[in-house]
N, CA, C and O atoms as CSV, one atom per row, in Angstrom:
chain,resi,resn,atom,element,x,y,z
A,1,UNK,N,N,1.112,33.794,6.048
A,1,UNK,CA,C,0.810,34.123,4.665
A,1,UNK,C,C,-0.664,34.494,4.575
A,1,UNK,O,O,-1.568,33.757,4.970
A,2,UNK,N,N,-0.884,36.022,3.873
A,2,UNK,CA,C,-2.240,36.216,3.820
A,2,UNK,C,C,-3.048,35.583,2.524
A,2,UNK,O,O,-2.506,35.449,1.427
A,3,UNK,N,N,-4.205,35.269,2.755
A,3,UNK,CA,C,-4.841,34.783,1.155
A,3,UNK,C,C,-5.458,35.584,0.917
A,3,UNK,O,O,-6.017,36.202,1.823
A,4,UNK,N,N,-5.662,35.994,-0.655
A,4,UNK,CA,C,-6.485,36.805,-1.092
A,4,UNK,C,C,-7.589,36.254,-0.928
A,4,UNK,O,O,-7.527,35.142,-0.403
A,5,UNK,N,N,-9.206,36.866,-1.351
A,5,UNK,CA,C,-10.285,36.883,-0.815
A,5,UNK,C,C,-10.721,35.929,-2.342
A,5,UNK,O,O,-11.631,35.101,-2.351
A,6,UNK,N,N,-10.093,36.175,-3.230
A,6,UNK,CA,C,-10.300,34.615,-4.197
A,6,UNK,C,C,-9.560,33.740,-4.116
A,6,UNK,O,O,-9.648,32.910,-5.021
A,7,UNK,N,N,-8.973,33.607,-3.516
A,7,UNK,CA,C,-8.545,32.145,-2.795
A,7,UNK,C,C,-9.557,31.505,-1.779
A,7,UNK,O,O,-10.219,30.481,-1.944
A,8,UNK,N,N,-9.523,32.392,-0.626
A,8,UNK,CA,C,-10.754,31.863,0.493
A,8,UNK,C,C,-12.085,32.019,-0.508
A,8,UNK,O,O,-12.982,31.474,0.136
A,9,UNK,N,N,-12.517,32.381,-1.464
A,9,UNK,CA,C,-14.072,32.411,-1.881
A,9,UNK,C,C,-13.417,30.981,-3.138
A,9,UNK,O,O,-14.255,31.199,-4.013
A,10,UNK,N,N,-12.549,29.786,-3.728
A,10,UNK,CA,C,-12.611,28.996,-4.348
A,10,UNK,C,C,-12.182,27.863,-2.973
A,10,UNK,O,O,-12.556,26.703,-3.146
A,11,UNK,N,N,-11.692,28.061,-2.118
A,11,UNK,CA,C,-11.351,27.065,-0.770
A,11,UNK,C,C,-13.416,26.877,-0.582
A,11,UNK,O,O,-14.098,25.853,-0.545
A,12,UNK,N,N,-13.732,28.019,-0.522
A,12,UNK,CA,C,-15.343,27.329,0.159
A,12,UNK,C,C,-16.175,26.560,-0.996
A,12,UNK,O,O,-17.020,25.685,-0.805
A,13,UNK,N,N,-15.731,27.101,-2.280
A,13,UNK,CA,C,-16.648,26.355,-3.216
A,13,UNK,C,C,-16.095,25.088,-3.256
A,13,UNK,O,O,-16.788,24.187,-3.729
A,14,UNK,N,N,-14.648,24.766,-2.731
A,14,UNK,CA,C,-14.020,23.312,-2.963
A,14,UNK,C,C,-15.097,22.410,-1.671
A,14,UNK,O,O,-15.849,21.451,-1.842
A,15,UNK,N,N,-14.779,23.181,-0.411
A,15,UNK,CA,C,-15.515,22.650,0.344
A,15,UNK,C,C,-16.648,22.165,0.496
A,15,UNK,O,O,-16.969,21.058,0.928
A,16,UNK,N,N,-17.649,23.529,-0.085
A,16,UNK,CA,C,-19.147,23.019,-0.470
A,16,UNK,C,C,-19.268,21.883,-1.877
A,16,UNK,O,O,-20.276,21.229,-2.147
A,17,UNK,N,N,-18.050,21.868,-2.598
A,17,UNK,CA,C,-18.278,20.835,-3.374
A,17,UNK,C,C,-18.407,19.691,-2.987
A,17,UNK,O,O,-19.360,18.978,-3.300
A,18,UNK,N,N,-17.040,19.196,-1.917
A,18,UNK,CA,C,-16.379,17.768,-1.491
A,18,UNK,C,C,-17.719,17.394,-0.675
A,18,UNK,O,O,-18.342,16.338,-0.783
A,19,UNK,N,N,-18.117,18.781,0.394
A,19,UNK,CA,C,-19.022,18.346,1.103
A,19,UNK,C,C,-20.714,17.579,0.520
A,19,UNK,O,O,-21.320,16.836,1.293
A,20,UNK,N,N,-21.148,17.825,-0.558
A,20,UNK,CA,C,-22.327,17.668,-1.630
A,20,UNK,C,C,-21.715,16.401,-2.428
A,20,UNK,O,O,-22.414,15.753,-3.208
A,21,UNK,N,N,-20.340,16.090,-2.173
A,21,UNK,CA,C,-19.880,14.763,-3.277
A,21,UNK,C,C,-20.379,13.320,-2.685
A,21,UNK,O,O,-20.192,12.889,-1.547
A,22,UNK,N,N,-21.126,12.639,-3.867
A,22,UNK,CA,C,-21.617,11.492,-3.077
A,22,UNK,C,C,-20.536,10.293,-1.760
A,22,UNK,O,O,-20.834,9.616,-0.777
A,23,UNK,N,N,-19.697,10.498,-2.253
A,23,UNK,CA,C,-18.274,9.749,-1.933
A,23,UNK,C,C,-18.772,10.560,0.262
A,23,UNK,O,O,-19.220,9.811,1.130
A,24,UNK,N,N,-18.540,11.815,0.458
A,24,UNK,CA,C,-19.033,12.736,1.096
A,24,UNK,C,C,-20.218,12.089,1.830
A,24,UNK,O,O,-20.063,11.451,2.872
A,25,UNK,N,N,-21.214,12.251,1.337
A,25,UNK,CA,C,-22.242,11.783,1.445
A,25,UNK,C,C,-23.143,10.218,2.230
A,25,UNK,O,O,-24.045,10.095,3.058
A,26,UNK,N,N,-22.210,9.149,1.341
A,26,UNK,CA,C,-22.515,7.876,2.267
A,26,UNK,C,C,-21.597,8.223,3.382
A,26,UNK,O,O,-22.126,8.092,4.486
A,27,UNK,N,N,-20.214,8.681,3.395
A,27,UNK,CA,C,-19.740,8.829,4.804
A,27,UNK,C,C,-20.587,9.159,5.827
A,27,UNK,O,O,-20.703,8.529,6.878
A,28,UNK,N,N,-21.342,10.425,5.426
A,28,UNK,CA,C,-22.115,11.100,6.420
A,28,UNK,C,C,-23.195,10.598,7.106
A,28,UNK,O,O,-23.620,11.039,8.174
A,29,UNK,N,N,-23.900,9.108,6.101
A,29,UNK,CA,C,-24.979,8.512,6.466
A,29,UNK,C,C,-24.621,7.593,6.832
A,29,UNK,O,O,-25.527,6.831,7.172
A,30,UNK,N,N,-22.909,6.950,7.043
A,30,UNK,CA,C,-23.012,5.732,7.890
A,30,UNK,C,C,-22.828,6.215,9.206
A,30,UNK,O,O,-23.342,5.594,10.137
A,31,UNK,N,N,-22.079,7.372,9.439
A,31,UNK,CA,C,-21.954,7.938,11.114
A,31,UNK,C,C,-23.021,8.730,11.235
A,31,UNK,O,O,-22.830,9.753,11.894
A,32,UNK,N,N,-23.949,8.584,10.852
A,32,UNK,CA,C,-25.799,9.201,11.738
A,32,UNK,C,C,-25.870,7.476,11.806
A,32,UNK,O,O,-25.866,6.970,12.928
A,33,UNK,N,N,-25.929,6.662,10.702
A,33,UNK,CA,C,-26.538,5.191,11.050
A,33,UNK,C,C,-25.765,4.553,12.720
A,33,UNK,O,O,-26.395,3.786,13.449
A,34,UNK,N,N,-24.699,4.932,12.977
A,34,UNK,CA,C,-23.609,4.128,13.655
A,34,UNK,C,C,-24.149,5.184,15.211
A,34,UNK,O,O,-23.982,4.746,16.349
A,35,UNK,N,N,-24.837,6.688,14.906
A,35,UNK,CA,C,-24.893,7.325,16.340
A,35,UNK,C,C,-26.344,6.955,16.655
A,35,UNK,O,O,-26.728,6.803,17.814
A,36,UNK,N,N,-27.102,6.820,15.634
A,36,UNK,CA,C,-28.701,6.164,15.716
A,36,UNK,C,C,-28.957,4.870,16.554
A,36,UNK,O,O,-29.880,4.681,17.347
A,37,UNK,N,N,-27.849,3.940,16.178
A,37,UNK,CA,C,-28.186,2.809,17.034
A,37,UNK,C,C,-27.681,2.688,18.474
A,37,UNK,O,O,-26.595,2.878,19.022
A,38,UNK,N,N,-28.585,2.398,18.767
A,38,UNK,CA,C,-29.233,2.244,20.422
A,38,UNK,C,C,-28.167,0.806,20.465
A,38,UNK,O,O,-26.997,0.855,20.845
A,39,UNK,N,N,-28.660,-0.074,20.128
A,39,UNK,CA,C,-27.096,-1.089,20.212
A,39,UNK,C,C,-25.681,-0.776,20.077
A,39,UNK,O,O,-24.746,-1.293,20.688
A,40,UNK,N,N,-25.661,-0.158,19.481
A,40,UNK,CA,C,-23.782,0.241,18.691
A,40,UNK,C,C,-23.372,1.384,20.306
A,40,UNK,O,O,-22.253,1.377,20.819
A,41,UNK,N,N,-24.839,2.468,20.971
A,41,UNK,CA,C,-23.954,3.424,21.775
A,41,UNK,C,C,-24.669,2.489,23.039
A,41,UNK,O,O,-24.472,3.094,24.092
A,42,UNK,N,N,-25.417,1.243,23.272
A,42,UNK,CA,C,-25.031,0.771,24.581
A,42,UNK,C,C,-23.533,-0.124,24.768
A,42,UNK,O,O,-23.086,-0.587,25.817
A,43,UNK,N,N,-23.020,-0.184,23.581
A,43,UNK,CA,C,-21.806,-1.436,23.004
A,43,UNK,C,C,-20.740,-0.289,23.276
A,43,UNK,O,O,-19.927,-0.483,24.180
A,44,UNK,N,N,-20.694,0.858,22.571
A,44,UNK,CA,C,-19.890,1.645,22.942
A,44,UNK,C,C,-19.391,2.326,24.674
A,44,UNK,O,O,-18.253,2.581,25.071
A,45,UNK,N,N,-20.861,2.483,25.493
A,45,UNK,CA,C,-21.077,2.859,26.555
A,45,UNK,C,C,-19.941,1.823,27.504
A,45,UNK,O,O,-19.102,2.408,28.189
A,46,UNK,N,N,-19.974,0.029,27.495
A,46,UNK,CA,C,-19.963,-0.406,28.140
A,46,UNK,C,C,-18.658,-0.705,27.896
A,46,UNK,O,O,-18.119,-1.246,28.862
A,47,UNK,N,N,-17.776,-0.501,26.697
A,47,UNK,CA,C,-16.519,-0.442,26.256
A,47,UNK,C,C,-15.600,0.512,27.094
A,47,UNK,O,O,-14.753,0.114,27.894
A,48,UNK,N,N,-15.859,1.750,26.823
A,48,UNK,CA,C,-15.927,2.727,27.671
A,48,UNK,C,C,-15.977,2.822,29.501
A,48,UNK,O,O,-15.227,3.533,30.171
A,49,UNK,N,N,-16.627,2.274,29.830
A,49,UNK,CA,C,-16.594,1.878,31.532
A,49,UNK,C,C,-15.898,0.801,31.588
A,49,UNK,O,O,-15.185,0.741,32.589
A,50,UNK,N,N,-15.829,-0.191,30.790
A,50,UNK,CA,C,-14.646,-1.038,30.797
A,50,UNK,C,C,-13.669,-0.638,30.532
A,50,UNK,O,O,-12.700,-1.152,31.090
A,51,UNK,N,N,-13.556,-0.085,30.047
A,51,UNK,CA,C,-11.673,0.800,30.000
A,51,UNK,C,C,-11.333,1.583,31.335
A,51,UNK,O,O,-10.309,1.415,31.997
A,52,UNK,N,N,-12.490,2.577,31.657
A,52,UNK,CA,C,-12.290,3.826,32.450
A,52,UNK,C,C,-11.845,2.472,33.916
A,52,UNK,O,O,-10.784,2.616,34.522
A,53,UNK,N,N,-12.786,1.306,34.268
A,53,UNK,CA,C,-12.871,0.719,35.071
A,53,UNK,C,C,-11.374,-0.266,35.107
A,53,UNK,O,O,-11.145,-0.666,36.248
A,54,UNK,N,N,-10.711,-0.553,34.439
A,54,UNK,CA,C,-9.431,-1.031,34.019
A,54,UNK,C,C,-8.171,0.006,34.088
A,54,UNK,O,O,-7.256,-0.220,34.880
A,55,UNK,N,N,-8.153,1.022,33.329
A,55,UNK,CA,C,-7.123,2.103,33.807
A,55,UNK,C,C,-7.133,2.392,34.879
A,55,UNK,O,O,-6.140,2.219,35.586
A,56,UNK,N,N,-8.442,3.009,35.406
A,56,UNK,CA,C,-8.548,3.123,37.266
A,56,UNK,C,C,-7.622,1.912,38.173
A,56,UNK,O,O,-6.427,1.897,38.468
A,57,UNK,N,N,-8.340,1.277,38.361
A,57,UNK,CA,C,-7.613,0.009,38.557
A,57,UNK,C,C,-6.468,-0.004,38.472
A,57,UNK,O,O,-5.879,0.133,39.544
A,58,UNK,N,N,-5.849,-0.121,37.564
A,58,UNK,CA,C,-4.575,-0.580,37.831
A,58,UNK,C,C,-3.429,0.886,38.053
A,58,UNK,O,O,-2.262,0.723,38.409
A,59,UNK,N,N,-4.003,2.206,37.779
A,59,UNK,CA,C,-3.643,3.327,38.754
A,59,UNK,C,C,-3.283,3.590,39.975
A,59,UNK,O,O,-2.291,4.190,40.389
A,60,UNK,N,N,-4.540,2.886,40.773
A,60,UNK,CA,C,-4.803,2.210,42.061
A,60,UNK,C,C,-4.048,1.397,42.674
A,60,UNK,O,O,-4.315,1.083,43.833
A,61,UNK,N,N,-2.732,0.789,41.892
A,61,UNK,CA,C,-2.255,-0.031,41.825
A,61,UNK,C,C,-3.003,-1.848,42.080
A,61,UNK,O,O,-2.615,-2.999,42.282
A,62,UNK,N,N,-3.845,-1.328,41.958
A,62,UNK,CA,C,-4.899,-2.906,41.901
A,62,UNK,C,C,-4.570,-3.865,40.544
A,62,UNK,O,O,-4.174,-3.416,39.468
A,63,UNK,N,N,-4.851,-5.430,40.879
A,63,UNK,CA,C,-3.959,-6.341,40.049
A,63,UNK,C,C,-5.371,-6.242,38.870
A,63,UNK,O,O,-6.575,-6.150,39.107
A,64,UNK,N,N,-4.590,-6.310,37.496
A,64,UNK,CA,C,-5.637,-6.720,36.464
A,64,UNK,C,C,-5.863,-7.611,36.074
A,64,UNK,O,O,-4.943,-7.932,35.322
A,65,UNK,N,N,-6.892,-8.612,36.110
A,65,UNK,CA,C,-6.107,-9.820,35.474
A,65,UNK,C,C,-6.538,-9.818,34.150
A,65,UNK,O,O,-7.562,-9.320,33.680
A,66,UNK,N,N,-5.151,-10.764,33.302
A,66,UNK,CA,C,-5.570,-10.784,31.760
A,66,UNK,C,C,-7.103,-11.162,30.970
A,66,UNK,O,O,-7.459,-10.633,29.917
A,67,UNK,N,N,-8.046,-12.382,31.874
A,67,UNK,CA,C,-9.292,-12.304,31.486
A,67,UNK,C,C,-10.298,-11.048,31.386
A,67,UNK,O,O,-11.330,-10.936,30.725
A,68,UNK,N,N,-9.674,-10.157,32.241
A,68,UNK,CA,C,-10.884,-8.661,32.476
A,68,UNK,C,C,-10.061,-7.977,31.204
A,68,UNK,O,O,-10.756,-7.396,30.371
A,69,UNK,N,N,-8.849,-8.006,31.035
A,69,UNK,CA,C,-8.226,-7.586,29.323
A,69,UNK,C,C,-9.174,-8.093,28.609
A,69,UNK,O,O,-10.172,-7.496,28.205
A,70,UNK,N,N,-8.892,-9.198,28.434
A,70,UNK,CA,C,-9.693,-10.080,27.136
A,70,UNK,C,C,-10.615,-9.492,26.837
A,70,UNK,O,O,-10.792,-8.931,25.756
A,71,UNK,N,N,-11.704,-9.552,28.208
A,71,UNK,CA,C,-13.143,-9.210,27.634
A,71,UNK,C,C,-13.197,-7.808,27.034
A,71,UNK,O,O,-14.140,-7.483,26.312
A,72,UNK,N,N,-12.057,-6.856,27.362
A,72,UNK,CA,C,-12.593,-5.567,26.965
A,72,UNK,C,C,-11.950,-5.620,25.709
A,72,UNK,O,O,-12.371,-4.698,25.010
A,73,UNK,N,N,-11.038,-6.367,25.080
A,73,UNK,CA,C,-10.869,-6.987,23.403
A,73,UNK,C,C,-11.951,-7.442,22.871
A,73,UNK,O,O,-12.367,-7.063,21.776
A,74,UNK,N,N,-12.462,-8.227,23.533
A,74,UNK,CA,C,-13.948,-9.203,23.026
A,74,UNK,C,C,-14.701,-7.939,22.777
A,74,UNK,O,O,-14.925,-7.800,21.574
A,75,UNK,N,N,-15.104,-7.097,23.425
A,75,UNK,CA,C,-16.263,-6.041,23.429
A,75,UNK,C,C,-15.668,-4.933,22.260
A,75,UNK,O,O,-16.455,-4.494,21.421
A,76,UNK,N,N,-14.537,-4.599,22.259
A,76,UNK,CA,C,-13.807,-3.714,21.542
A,76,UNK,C,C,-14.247,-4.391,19.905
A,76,UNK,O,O,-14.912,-3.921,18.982
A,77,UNK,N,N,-13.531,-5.677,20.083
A,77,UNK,CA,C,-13.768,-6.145,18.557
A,77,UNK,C,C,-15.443,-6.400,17.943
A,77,UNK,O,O,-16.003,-6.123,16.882
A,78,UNK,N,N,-15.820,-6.992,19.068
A,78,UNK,CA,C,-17.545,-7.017,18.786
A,78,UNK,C,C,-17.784,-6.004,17.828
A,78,UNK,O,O,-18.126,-6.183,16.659
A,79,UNK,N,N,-17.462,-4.294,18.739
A,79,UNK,CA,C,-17.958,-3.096,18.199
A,79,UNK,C,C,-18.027,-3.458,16.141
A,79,UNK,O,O,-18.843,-3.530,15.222
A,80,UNK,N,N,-16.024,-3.620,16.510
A,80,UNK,CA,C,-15.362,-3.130,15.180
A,80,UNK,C,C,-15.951,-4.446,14.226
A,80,UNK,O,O,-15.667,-4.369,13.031
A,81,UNK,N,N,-16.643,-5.488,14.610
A,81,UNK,CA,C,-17.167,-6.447,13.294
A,81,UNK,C,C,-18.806,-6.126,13.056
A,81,UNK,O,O,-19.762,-6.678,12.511
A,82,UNK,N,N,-18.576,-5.091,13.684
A,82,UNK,CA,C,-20.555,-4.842,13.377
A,82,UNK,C,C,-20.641,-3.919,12.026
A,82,UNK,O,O,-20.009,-2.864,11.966
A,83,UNK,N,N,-21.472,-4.385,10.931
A,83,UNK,CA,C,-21.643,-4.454,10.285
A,83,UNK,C,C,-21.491,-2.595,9.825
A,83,UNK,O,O,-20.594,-2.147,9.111
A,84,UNK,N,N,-22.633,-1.762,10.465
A,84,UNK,CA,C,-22.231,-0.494,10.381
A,84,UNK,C,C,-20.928,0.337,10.678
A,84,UNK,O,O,-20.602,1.406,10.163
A,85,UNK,N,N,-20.252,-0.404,11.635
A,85,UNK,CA,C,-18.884,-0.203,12.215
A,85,UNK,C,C,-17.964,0.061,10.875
A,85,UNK,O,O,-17.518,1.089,10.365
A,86,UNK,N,N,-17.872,-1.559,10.487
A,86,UNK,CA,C,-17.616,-1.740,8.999
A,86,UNK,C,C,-17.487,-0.629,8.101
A,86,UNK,O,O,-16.453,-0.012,7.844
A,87,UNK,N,N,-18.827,-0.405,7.577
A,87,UNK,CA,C,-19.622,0.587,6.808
A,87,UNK,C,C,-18.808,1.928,6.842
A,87,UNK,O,O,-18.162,2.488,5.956
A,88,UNK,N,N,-19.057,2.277,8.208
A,88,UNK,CA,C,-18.563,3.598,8.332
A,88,UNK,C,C,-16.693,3.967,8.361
A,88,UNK,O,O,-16.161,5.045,8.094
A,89,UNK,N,N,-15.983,2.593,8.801
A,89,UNK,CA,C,-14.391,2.456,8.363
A,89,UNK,C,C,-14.251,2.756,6.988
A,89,UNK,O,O,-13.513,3.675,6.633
A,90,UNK,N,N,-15.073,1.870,5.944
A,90,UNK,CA,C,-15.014,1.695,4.838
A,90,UNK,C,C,-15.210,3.302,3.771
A,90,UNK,O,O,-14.665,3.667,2.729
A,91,UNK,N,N,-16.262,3.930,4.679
A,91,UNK,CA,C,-16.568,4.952,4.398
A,91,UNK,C,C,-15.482,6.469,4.184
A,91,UNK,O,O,-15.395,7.428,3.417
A,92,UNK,N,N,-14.925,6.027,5.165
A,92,UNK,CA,C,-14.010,6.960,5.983
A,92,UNK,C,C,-12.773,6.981,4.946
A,92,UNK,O,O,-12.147,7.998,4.647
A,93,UNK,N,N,-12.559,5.841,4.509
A,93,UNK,CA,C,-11.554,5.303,3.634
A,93,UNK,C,C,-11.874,5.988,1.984
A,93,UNK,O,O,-10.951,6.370,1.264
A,94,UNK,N,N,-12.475,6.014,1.815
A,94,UNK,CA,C,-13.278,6.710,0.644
A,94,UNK,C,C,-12.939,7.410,0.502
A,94,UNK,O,O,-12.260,7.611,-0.505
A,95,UNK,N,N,-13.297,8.821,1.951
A,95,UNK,CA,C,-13.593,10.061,2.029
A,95,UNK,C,C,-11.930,10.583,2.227
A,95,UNK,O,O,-11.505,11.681,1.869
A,96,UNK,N,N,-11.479,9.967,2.601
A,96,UNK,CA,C,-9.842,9.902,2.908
A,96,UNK,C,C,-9.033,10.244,1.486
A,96,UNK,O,O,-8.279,11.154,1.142
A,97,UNK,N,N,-9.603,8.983,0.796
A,97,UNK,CA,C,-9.294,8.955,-1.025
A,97,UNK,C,C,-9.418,10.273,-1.367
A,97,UNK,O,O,-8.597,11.169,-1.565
A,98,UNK,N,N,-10.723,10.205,-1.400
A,98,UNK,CA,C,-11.264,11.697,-2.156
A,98,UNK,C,C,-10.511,12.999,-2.170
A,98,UNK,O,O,-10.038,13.737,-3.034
A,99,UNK,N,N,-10.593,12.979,-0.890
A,99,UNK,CA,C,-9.385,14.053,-0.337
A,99,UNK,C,C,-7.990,14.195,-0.875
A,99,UNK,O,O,-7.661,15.205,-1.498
A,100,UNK,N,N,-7.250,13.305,-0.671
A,100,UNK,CA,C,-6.037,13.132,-1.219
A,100,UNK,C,C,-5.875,13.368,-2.604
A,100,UNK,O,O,-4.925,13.892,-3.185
A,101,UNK,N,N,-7.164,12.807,-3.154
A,101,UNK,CA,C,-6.939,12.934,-4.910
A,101,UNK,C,C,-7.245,14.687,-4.998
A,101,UNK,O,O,-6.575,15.336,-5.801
A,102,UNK,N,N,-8.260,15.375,-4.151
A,102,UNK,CA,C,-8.442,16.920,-4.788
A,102,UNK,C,C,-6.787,17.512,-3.674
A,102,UNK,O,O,-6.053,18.043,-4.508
A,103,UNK,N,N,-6.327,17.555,-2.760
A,103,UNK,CA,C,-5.009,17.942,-2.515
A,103,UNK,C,C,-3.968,17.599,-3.957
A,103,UNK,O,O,-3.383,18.507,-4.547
A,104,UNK,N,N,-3.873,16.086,-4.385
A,104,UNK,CA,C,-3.190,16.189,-5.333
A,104,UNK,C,C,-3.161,17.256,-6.687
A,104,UNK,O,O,-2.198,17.693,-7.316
A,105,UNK,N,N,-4.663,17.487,-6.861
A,105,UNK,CA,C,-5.267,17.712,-7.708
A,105,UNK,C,C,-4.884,19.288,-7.587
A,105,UNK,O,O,-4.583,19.798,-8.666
A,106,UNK,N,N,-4.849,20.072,-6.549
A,106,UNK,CA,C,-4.737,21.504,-5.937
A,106,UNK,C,C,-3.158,21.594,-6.355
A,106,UNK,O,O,-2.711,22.443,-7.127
A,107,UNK,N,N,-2.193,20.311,-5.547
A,107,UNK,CA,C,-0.903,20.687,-5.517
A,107,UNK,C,C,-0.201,20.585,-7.677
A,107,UNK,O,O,0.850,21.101,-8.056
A,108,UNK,N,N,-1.014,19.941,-8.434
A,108,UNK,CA,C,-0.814,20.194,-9.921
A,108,UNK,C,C,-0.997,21.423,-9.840
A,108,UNK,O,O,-0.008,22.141,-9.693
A,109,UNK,N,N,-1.870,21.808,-9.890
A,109,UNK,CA,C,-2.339,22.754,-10.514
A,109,UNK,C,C,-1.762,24.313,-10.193
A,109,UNK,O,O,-1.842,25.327,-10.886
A,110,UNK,N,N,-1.239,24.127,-9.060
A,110,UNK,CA,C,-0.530,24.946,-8.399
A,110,UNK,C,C,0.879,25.064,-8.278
A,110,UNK,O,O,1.675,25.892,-7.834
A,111,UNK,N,N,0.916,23.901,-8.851
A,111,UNK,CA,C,2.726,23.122,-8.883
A,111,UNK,C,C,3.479,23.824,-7.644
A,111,UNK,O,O,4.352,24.686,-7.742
A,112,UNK,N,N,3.099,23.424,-6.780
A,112,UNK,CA,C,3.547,23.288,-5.250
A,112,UNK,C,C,2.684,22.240,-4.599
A,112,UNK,O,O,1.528,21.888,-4.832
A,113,UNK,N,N,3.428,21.908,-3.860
A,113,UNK,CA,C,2.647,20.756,-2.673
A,113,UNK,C,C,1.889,21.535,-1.669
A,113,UNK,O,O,2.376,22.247,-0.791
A,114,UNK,N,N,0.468,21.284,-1.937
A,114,UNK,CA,C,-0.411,21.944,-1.159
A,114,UNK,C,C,-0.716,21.328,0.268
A,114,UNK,O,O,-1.424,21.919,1.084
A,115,UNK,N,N,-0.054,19.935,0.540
A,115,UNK,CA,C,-0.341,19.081,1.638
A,115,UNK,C,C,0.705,19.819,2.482
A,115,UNK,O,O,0.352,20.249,3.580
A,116,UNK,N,N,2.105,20.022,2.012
A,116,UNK,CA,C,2.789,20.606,3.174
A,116,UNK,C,C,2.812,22.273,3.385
A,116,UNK,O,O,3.335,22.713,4.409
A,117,UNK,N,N,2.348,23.011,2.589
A,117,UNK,CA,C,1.493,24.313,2.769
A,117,UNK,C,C,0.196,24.452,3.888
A,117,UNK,O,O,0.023,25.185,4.861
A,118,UNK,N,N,-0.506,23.526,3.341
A,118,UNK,CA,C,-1.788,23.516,4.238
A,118,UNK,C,C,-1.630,22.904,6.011
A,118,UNK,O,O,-2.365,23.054,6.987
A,119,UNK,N,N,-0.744,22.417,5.882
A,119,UNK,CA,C,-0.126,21.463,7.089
A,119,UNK,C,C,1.136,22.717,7.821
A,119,UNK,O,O,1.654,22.577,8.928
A,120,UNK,N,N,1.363,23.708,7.006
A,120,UNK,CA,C,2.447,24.698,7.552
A,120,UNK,C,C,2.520,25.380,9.127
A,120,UNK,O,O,3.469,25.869,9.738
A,121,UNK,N,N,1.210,25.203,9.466
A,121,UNK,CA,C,0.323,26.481,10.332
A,121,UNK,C,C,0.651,25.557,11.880
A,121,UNK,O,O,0.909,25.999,13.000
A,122,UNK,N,N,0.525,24.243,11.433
A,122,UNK,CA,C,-0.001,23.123,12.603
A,122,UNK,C,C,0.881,23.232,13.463
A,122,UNK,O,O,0.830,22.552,14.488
């Protein structure tokens, strides 16, 4: 389906809107806060080689044992109770909202469902 060229020129003003919406906005500043910290990407780093070092492994057919699990739960969850971690879930959740309410908001107004239109292509 082709769009006319006022369709794609009110799709970018939606975009540049959502994108400028405060809701938008703290999202964007908890994932710079969450890539900024030097703690959160050595926490992430070592999560990460603990996994890669665990899948290998047991590829290898080498035994895992459930304590070397654990810890990479322990480290996993560490991440997910850190405070910015938090922040930026919470955030995400927002931005998620937001969304859904201007799709709803598109599919009124249009009286068609714009979620399974926009989702047509995939």
């Amino acid at each position: 389906m082709e769009l006319s060229d006022e369709i794609i020129q009110a799709a970018r003003e939606l975009g540049e809107a959502l994108h400028h919406h405060s809701i938008v906005q703290e999202h964007l500043q908890a994932v710079e806060a969450v890539e900024q910290s030097a703690e959160l990407a050595q926490l992430e780093q070592a999560i990460q080689d603990r996994y890669r070092d665990l899948v290998q492994r047991q590829q290898a057919g080498q035994i895992v044992f459930p304590q070397e699990v654990n810890q990479f739960y322990r480290l996993q969850d560490e991440m997910l109770r850190n405070p910015m971690i938090e922040q930026r879930a919470e955030s995400l959740k927002n931005v998620k909202t937001l969304f859904e309410a201007a799709a709803s908001s598109i599919s009124s107004i249009l009286t068609i469902d714009f979620v399974s239109i926009a989702g047509a292509d995939d």
